[in-house]
N, C-alpha and C positions, 0 to 999 in steps of 0.2 A: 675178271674175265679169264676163262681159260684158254693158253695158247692154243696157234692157230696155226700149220706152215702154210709159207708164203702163198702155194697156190691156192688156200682156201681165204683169201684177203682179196676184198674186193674195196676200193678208194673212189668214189661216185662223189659226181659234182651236181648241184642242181644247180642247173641256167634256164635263163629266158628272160622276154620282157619284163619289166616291174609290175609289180599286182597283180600278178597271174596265179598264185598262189602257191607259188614254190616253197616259201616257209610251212605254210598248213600243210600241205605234203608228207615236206620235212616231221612235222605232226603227227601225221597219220601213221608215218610207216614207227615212228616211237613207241607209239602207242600200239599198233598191231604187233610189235615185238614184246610189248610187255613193257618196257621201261619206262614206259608212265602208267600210271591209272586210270588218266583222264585226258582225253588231247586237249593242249592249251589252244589257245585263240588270239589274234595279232588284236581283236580289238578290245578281250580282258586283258588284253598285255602281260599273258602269263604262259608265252611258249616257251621252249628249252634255249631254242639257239636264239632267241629277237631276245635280249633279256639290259641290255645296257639302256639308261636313263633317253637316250637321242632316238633310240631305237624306238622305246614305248611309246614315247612322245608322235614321233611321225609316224608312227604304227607302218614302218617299212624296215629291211634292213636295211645297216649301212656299211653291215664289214660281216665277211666271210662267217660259218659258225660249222661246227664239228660236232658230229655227234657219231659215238662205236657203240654198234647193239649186236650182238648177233641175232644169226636165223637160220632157224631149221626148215627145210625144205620138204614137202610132201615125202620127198623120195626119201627123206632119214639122213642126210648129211647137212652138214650143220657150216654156215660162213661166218666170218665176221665183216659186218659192212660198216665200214668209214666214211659217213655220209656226211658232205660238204655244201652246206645252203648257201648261196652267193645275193648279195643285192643285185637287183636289176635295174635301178637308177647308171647312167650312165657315168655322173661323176664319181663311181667307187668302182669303176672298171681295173684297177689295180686288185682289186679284191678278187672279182672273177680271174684275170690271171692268175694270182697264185693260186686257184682249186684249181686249175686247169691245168696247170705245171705238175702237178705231183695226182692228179689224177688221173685211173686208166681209163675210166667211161666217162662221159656226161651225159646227165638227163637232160632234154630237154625238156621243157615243160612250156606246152602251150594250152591258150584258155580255148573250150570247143566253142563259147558263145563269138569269141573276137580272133579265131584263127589267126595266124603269121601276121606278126609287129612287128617291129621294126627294130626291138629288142631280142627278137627268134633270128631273124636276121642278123645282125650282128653275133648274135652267140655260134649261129653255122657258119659262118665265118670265120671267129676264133677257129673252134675245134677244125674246121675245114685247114685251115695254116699249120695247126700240130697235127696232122693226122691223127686226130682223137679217136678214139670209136666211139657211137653215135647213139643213142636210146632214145627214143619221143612217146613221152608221157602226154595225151590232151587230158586235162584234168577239164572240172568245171561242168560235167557233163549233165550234170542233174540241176544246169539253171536256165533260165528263160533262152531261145536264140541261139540253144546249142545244138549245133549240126556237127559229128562227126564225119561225115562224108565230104561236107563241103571241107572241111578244117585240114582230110587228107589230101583232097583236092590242091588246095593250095600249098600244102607243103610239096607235093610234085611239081605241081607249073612254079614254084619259087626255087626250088633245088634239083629238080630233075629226077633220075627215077632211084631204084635200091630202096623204096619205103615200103617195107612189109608188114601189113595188119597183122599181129599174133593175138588181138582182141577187139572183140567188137560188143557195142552195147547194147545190153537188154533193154530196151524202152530209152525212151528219150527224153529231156527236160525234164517234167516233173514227174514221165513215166517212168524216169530210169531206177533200174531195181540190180543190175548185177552186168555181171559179162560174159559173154561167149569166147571161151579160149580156141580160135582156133587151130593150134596147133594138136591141143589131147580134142578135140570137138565134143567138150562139154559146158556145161552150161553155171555159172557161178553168180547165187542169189544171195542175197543180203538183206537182212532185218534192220528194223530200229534200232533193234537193240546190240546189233553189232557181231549177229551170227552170222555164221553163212551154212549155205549146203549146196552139193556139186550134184548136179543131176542133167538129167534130159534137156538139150535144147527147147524153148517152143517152138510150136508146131510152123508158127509164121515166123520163124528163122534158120529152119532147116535147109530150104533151098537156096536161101543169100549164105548160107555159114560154108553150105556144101561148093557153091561157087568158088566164091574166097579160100577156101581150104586148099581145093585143087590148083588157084592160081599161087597161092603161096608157097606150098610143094614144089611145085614148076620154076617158082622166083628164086627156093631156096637149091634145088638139085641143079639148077644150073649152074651155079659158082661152085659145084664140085663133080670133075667131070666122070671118075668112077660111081658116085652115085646118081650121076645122070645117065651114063650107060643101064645101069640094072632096073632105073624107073623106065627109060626108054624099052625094056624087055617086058615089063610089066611089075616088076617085085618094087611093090609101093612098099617105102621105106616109115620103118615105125617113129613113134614122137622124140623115143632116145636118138635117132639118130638124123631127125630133121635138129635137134636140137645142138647134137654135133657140128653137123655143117653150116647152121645158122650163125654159133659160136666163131666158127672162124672167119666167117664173113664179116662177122661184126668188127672180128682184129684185124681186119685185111681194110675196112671200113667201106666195104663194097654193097652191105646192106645195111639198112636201119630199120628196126622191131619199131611196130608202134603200139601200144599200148594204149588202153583209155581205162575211164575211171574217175574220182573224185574224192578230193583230199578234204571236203569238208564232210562227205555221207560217209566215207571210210570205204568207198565202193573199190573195188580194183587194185588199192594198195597192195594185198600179198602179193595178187600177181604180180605186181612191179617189184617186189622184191625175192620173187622168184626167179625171172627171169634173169635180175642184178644177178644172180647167182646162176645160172644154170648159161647164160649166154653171154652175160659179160665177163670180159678178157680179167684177169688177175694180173697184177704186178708181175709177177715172173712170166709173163707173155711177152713183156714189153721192155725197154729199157729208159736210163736217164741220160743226158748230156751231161757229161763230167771234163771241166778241163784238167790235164795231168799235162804239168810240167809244161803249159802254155797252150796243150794242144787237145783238141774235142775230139772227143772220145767218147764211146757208148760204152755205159756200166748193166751189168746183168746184175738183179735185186740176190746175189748170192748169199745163204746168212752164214757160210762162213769165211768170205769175205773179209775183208779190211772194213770195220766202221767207219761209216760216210754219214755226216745226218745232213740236209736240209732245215734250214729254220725258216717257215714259209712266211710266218705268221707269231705277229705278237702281241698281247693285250694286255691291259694294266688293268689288274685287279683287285677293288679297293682293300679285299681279308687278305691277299696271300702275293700282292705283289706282282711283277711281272711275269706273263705264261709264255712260255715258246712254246710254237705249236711246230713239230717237226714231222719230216717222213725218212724215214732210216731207207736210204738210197741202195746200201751193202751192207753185209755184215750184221752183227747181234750185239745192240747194244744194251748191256748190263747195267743197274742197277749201282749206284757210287764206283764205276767206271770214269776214267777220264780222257776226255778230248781233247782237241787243239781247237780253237777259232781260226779257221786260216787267214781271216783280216787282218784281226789284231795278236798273236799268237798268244795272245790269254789262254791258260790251262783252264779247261770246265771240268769242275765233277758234276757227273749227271748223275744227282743225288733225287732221288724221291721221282722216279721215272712213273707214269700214271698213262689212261685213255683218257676221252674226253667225254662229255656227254652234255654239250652247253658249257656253263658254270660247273657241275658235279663231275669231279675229277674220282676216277676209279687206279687206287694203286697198282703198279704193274713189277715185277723184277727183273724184267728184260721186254724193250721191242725187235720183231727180228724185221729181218731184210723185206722193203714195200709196207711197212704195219705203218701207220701215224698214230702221236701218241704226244704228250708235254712235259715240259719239265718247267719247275719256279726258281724265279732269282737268280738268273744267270743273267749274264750281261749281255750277251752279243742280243743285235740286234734282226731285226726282218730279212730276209736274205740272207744271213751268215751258213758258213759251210763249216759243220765240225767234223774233225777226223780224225783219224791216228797219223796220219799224214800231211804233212802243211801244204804237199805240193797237188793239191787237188782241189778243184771247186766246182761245186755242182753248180749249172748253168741254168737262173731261176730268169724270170722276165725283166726286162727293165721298167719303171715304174710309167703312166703316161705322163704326157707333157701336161705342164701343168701352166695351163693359158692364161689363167684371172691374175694377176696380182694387188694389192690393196696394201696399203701401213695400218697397222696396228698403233691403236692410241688406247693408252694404258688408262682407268680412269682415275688411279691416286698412286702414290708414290709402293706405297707395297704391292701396288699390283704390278708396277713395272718391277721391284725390287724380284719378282718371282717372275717374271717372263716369260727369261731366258730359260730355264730350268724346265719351265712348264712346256715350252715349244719345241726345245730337245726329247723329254717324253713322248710328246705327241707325232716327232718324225720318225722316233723307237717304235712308236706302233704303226706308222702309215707313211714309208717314204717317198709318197706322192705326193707329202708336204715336202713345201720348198720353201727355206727362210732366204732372206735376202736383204739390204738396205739400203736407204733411200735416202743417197748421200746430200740430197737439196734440202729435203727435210729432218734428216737425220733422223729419220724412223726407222724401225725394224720391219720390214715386210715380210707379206705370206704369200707364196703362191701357191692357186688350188686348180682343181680341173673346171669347176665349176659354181653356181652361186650354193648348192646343196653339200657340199664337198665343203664350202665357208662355215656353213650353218653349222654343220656337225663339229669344226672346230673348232668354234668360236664357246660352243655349248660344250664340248670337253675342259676347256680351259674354267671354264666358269662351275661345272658340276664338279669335277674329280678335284683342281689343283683351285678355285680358288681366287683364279686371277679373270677380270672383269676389263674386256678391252671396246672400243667401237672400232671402228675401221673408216678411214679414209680414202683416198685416189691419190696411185703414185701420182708423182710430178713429173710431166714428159721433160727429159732430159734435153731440152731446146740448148742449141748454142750459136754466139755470134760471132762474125768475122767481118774483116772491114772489105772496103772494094776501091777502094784508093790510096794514094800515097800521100803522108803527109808528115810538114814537121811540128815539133810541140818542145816546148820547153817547159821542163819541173822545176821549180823552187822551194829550198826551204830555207828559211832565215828567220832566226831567233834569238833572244837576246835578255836573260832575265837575269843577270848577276853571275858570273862566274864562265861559267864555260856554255856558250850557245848550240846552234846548232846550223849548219850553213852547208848549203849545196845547190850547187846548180847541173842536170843534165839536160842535154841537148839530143832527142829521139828522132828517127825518121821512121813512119812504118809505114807498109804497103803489104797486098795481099800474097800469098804463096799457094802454090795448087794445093787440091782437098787433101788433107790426110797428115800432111807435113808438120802439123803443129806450131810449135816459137822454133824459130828462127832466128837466133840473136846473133848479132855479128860488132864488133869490139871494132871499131871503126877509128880508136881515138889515135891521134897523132900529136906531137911533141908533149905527151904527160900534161895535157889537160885532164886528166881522170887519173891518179893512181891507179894501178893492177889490181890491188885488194879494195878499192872503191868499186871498180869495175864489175865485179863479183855481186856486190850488193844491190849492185843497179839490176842484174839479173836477177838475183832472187825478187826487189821489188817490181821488176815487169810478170814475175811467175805468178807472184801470187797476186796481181790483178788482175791475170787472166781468170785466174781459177776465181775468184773474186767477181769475175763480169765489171771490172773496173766501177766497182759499187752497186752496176745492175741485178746482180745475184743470177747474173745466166754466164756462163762460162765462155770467154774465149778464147780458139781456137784459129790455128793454119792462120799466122801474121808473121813479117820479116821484120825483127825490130833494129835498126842501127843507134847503135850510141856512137855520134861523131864527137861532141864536144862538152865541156862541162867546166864545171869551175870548182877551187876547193880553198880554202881556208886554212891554213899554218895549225891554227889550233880548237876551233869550232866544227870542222869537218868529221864527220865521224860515218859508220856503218850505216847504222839508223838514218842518218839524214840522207843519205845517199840513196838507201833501198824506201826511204818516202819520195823522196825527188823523184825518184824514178816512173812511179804507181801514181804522182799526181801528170807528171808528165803523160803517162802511155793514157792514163784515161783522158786528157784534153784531146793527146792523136786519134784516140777512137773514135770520142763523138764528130767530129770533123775527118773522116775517112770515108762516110759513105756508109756506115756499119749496116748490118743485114742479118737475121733472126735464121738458122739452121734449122730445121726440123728431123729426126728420126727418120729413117725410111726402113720397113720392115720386108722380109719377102715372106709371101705366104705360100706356099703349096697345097692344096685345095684339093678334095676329094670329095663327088658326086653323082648321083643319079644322072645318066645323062640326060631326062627329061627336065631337071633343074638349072642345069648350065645358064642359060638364058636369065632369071631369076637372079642366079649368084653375078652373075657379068654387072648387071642393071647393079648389083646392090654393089660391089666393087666400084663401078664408073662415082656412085654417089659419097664415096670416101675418097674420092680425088687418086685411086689407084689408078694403077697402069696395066697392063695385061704384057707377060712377058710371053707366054705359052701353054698350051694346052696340048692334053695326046688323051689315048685311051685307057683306061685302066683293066680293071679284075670286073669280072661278072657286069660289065656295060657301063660301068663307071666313065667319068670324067676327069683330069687330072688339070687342076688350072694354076698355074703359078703368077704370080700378080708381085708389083710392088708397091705398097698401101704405108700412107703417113702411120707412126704408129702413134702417133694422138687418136687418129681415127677408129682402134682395132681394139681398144680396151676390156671391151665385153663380147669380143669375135665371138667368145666361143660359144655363148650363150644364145648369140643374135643367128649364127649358124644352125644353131639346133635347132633355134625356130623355123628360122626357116626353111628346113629341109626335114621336117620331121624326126629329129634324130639319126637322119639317113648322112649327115655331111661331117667329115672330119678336116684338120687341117695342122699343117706343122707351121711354125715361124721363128726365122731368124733376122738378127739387125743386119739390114744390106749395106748401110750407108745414112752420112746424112747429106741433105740437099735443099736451097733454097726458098722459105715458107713465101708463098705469096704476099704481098705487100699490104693486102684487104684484110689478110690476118692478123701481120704482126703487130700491128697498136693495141690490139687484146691482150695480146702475151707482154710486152711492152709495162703497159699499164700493172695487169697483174702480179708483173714480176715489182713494181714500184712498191705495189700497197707491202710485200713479205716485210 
């Protein structure tokens, strides 16, 4: 590829709902550039960016994909476009943040048969919090049920106004044949075979194109008030220069172009990558968050500059190892050049610098300032900031929370022996995995966002590394404490030839407020217990807490007194002391009054306010509490609750249902608090059979 400055680099993200057809898209515009010969299809499982084993299989994506083509524009100037497909599954919403962090525009891409989802929603969202500038592509146009009018429709009553038609379609569903641009008011037809020609409106769309024409002139010269003065005089302003002020609208994010067309007929694609180009903002429009020296800062894409790179994105690929996908924030970096990781201050050469195109990596000698581009076999990971500089970091998203947790169960000895190994790789590519472990069952757990979020990495462990696991249900971390005072004596006495074993302690335990822990208190008087005896009696009160005094549930928040004991000249030892101890404290417990602790999680809860009701009802039936509610963004509801976290295991999943993908939620451990008495012989029992 030949270089390109800054201002001719344009970085597009494709978003929207799942299965709306933003990968085919992605497709289209490849192929109308020339860089394939044939557009691939998600159901031969032979696009450019769908192209990993998980991917083909669900015939959806499930991780970001890149792809540099250029394009020349009617007018004879020539872009390079860095087009970034995102899944629209929600549990790989990490993916869309990172195209959206190091992108200037986003597409939106909505289907014209099923107008605004719930997944369009959420993407105007994102970009609405980054002040993104904004492009809507309705694809789809050429199948059953697709209504353009209605589809704008609703992107108004859903988002409010700033949406300007720059295209409207010729014929409709299975009439549709091309588009009318209205911004040059001509007319854009399409063959079979994938020609086009630009001619004369028809005759039955001259007076709707002329409507629209004038009303989007009107939408566009108002946001710039010198060429509202001179239209208000009468000097109607040419296409170059609606397309000027359109441009900066769209950087200001005050308007949004909509565009139609269809990424399976091939209909409207150039125009959408015209306009990427002639209206979409370029990297040196815009800037990035860089912290320096602790403190945030806005960086200008300057390429002579100080080298900064982002590494947004990273993939393992089985010929050539791991790929960093990066966007050069400043500066021009070179070709066996070397950087700093500012995590780890590992020196990087960034040796074999290329574009991307899917899998098909295009050699490069230098990316400059805004271009994205990859480099192999480096170490840092997704999020790393390299620079010439340690004291800088460019400020990428944090990953989402990641709600599901599960143990992983290895299913033979070499699959556990490669794991670990294999799970590390797999957070190198996506640190929205979260490893963790599950000190009951002494398993390794996974946290993921969701149950599709599981799949995909259950099926990378097993396709790339190897390793073959099922999965389990953590163990809710129940614990016991007593509710009364009591005394217990431990014994040990033994006697098998030579040196025995002999101890007697004397325990008092009763309860201590929540939070407190052991409580030991050395109560002994006139050296009934030696000092160094003393010791052991503690360690064996310790570890039958943690022990569950045999029950395998932990106990917690007791006062334990050692008043008296007795000890032996020559059979007394450590051991017998720290057994004495642990058979005593567990007599005192079952005779205390003991009581089963449960988790208590807080949730904060985000909602349609038409749902509230729904989410309450389904909160009351997990034995939650309701701590508060307020208002949120765009008519939301905000409900904070605090719910057993036995009960919340699959929240996230049971949320989405029931709110259509419209409900998110955050949680942390608030506390633990006393399980009802109806429950505990459950746990009780179950804890017996481990």
């Amino acid at each position: 590829m030949p270089g390109f400055a800054t201002e001719h680099i344009r970085n597009v993200a494709l978003i929207g709902h799942g299965g709306v057809g933003k990968t085919t898209l992605a497709e289209a515009l490849l192929h109308a550039a020339k860089v394939t010969t044939r557009a691939g299809t998600i159901d031969e499982g032979n696009t450019v960016l769908d192209q990993c084993p998980e991917e083909i299989e669900r015939k959806s994506s499930v991780a970001l994909g890149v792809a540099s083509f250029d394009w020349t524009t009617i007018d004879g100037d020539t872009y390079r476009i860095n087009l970034i497909d995102t899944p629209g599954n929600p549990d790989f919403e990490a993916e869309v943040d990172a195209a959206l962090a190091v992108a200037d525009l986003a597409v939106i891409v909505v289907s014209a048969p099923d107008g605004v989802e719930v997944g369009t929603e959420l993407a105007w969202e994102k970009c609405e919090k980054l002040n993104l500038p904004r492009l809507v592509f309705i694809t789809r146009e050429g199948r059953p049920r697709a209504n353009f009018e209605r589809t704008l429709t609703d992107l108004r009553n859903q988002f409010g106004s700033g949406f300007t038609p720059i295209g409207l379609p010729i014929g409709e569903q299975e009439a549709f044949e091309g588009v009318a641009d209205v911004i040059t008011e001509r007319a854009h037809r399409y063959g079979d075979d994938g020609s086009r020609t630009i001619g004369e409106l028809p005759e039955d769309m001259v007076d709707r194109q002329r409507s629209v024409h004038e009303e989007v002139v009107e939408e566009i010269v108002s946001g710039d008030d010198e060429a509202l003065e001179r239209y208000l005089e009468g000097d109607v302003p040419s296409a170059q220069e609606l397309l000027a002020s359109l441009a900066a609208e769209v950087l200001a994010c005050s308007e949004f172009p909509v565009l139609v067309g269809s990424g399976t007929l091939g209909i409207g694609v150039d125009r959408l990558a015209y306009y990427i180009c002639n209206v979409g903002p370029s990297p040196a429009d815009r800037t990035m968050t860089v912290m320096v020296d602790d403190e945030e800062t806005e960086v200008a894409p300057d390429p002579s500059g100080t080298p900064t790179v982002a590494v947004f994105k990273t993939v393992a690929d089985q010929y050539v190892g791991q790929v960093s996908i990066m966007k050069v924030v400043s500066g021009t970096v070179q070709a066996d050049s070397t950087l700093t990781d500012v995590d780890t201050n590992d020196s990087i050469r960034m040796h074999g610098l290329f574009h991307l195109s899917g899998s098909t990596h295009t050699p490069t000698d230098k990316l400059i300032a805004g271009d994205i581009g990859g480099i192999t076999k480096i170490s840092s990971m997704t999020g790393a900031t390299l620079a010439a500089k340690t004291n800088v970091k460019v400020v990428l998203p944090e990953p989402p929370m990641a709600h599901l947790t599960v143990a992983l169960v290895p299913e033979s000895q070499a699959d556990d022996d490669k794991l670990g190994e294999s799970l590390h790789r797999l957070i190198q590519e996506d640190p929205s995995y979260v490893l963790g472990h599950d000190e009951l069952s002494r398993r390794t757990t996974l946290s993921v966002v969701g149950d599709a979020h599981l799949t995909v990495a259950l099926a990378r462990l097993r396709n790339r590394y190897g390793v073959h696991v099922t999965t389990d249900d953590v163990m809710v971390p129940y614990r016991r404490t007593v509710t009364g005072t009591v005394e217990a004596e431990g014994r040990v006495k033994k006697q098998s030839g030579g040196h025995g074993q002999f101890a007697v302690v004397n325990l008092r335990i009763s309860p201590v407020p929540s939070g407190t822990g052991l409580d030991f208190v050395d109560a002994i008087v006139g050296g009934a217990i030696p000092k160094n005896y003393v010791a052991a009696v503690r360690n064996g009160v310790e570890e039958a807490m943690a022990d569950g005094a045999g029950l395998k549930i932990p106990i917690v928040d007791v006062r334990v007194e050692c008043y008296d004991g007795k000890t032996h000249s020559v059979d007394s030892s450590d051991m017998a002391f720290k057994t004495a101890a642990a058979l005593g404290f567990a007599d005192a417990v079952a005779a205390a009054n003991p009581v089963i602790l449960e988790p208590i999680s807080q949730l904060t809860i985000t909602v349609p306010t038409e749902l509230q009701g729904d989410i309450l009802g389904d909160l009351s039936s997990r034995r939650g509490q309701i701590v508060g509610s307020a208002s949120g963004e765009r008519g939301a509801q905000i409900i904070t609750a605090e719910v057993p976290t036995a009960e919340i295991g699959r929240y996230a999943m049971d949320l989405r249902a029931m709110t259509g993908g419209r409900g998110r939620y955050d949680v942390e451990h608030s506390r633990y608090d006393r399980l009802p008495s109806n429950l505990a012989g459950a746990i009780v029992a179950a804890a017996k059979e481990r």
